[in-house]
C-alpha positions in Angstrom: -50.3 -1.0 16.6 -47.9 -3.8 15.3 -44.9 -1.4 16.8 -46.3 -1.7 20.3 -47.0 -5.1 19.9 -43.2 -5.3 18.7 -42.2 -3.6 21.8 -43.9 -6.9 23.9 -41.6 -9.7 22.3 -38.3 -10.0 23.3 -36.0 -10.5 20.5 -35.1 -14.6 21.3 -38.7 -14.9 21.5 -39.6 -13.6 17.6 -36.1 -16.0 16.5 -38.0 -19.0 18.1 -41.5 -18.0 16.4 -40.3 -16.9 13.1 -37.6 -20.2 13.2 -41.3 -22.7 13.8 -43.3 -20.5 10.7 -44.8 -18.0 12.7 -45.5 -15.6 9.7 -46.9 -12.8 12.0 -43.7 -12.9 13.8 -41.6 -12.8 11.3 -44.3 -9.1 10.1 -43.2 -7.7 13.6 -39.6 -8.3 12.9 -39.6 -6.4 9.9 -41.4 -3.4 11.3 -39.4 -3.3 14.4 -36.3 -3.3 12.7 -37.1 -2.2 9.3 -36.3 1.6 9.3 -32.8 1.6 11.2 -32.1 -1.0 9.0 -33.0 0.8 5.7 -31.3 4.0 7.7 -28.0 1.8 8.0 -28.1 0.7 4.4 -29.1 3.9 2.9 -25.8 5.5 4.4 -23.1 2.8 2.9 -25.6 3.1 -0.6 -26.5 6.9 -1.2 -29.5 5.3 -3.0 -33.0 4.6 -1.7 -33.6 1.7 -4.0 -30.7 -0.4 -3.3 -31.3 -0.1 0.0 -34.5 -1.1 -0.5 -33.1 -3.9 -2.2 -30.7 -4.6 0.6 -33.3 -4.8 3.1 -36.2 -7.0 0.3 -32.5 -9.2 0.0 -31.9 -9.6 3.8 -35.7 -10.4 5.2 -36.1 -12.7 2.2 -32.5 -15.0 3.3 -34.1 -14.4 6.9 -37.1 -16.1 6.4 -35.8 -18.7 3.7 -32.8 -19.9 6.3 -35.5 -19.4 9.1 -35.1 -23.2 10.5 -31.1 -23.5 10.1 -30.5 -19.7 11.7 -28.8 -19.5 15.0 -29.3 -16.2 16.2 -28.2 -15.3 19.1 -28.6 -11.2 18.6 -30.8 -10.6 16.5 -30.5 -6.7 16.1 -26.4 -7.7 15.6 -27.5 -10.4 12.9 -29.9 -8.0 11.6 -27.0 -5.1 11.4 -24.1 -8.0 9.8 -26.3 -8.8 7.3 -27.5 -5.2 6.4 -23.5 -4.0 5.8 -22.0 -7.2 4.3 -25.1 -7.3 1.5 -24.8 -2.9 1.5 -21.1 -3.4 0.4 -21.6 -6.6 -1.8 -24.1 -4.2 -3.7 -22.2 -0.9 -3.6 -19.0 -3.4 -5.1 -21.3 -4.5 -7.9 -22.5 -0.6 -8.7 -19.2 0.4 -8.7 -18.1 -2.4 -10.9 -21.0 -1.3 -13.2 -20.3 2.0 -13.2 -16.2 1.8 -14.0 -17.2 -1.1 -16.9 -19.7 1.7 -18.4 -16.5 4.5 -18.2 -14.5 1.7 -19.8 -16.9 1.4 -22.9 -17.5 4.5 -23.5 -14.3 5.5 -23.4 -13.0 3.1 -25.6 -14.0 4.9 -28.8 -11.9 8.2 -27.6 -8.9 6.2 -26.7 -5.6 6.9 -28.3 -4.6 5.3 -32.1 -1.2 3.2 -30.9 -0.4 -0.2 -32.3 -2.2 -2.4 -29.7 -5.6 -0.5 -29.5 -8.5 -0.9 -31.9 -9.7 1.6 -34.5 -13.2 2.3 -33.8 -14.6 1.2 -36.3 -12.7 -2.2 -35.7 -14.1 -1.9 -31.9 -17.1 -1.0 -33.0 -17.2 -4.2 -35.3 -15.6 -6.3 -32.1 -18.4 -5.1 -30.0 -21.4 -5.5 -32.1 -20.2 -9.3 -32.9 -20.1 -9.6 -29.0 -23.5 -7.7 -29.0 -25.0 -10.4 -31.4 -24.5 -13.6 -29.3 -26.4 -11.7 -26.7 -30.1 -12.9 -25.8 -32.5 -10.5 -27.5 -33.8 -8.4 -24.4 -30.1 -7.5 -23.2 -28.6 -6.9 -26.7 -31.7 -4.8 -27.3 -31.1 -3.0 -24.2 -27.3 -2.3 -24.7 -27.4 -1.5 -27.8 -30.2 1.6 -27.3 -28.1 2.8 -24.6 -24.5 2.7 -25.9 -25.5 3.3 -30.1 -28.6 4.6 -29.6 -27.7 7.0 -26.5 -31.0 6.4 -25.1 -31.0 6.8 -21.1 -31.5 4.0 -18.6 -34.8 5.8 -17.8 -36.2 6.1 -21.1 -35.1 2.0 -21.8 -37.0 1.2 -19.0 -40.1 3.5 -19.9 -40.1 1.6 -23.4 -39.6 -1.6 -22.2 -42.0 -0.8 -19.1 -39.4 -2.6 -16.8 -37.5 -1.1 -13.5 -34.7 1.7 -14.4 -32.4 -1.6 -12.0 -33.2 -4.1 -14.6 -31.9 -2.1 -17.2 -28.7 -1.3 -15.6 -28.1 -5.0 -14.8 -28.6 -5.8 -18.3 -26.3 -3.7 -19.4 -24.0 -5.1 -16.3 -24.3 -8.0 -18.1 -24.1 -6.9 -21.6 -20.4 -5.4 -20.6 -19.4 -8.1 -18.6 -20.3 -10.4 -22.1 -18.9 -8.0 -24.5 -15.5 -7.1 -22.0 -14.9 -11.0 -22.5 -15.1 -11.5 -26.1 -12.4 -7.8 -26.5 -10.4 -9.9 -24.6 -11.0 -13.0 -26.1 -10.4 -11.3 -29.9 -7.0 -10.7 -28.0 -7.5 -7.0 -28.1 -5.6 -4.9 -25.5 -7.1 -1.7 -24.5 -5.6 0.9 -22.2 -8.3 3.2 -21.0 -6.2 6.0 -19.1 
């Protein structure tokens, strides 16, 4: 029903109802355009959640801007904001993903004079680890000591499998400081 009753509003008519409030308008956007969006953001993201996440992202700053918005194509708006958020989060994965290869590759670098031991790194990293609130340093370290899976941290801590990667995110980004901080220079090859 609400796609046929998608079908009757124009598109500058559901910008001028959504832009006054109109809550139900702003439900008949989403279904209208919800699927080729989620489409669209599933292709640049290979991953159903961050699309999902994409699109929860996009609606949300939609209807939060509402009043200030000048739309003048909505679908083209719509589209914009769907691939400039899909490739701020595929940026941020990939930055997660090469800053996880970094640590774990650490301990299996090569002994030369300006890389650390691992136990020294080890050392350097649970000192970083420390200063860390409790919930994220408890997080890392059952992933990178503890070899846990994201999948099992978030079963034990009953949170999202995406919270415990962006813990972690942030647990490297933390830890990647105080290695450089220390004045440590690793090569990772």
């Amino acid at each position: 029903m609400k796609q046929e009753q998608a079908k009757l509003v124009s598109d500058r008519e559901l910008i001028h109802l959504i832009q006054s409030g109109n809550r139900m308008a702003f439900n008949l956007l989403y279904d209208k355009f919800w699927e080729e969006l989620f489409y669209y953001a599933f292709n640049v993201l290979n991953d159903r959640s961050l699309a999902e996440d994409v699109l929860h992202d996009v609606f949300t700053n939609l209807w939060v801007k509402r009043e200030s918005l000048e739309i003048s194509s909505l679908k083209s708006y719509l589209l914009v904001s769907v691939r400039n958020k899909s490739i701020s989060q595929l940026s941020k994965v990939t930055f997660t993903a090469i800053d996880e290869v970094i640590i774990d590759g650490l301990s299996s670098a090569p002994d030369g004079e300006n890389q650390l031991n691992e136990e020294d790194l080890r050392a350097v990293i649970e000192s970083a680890a420390a200063s860390l609130p409790e919930r994220c340093k408890e997080i890392f370290l059952m992933s990178r000591f503890k070899e846990l899976s994201n999948s099992e941290i978030a079963e034990y801590y009953n949170i999202s499998v995406r919270t415990v990667e962006n813990q972690i995110s942030l647990a490297l980004k933390h830890i990647r400081r105080s290695v450089r901080d220390v004045g440590f220079i690793v090569l990772f090859l």
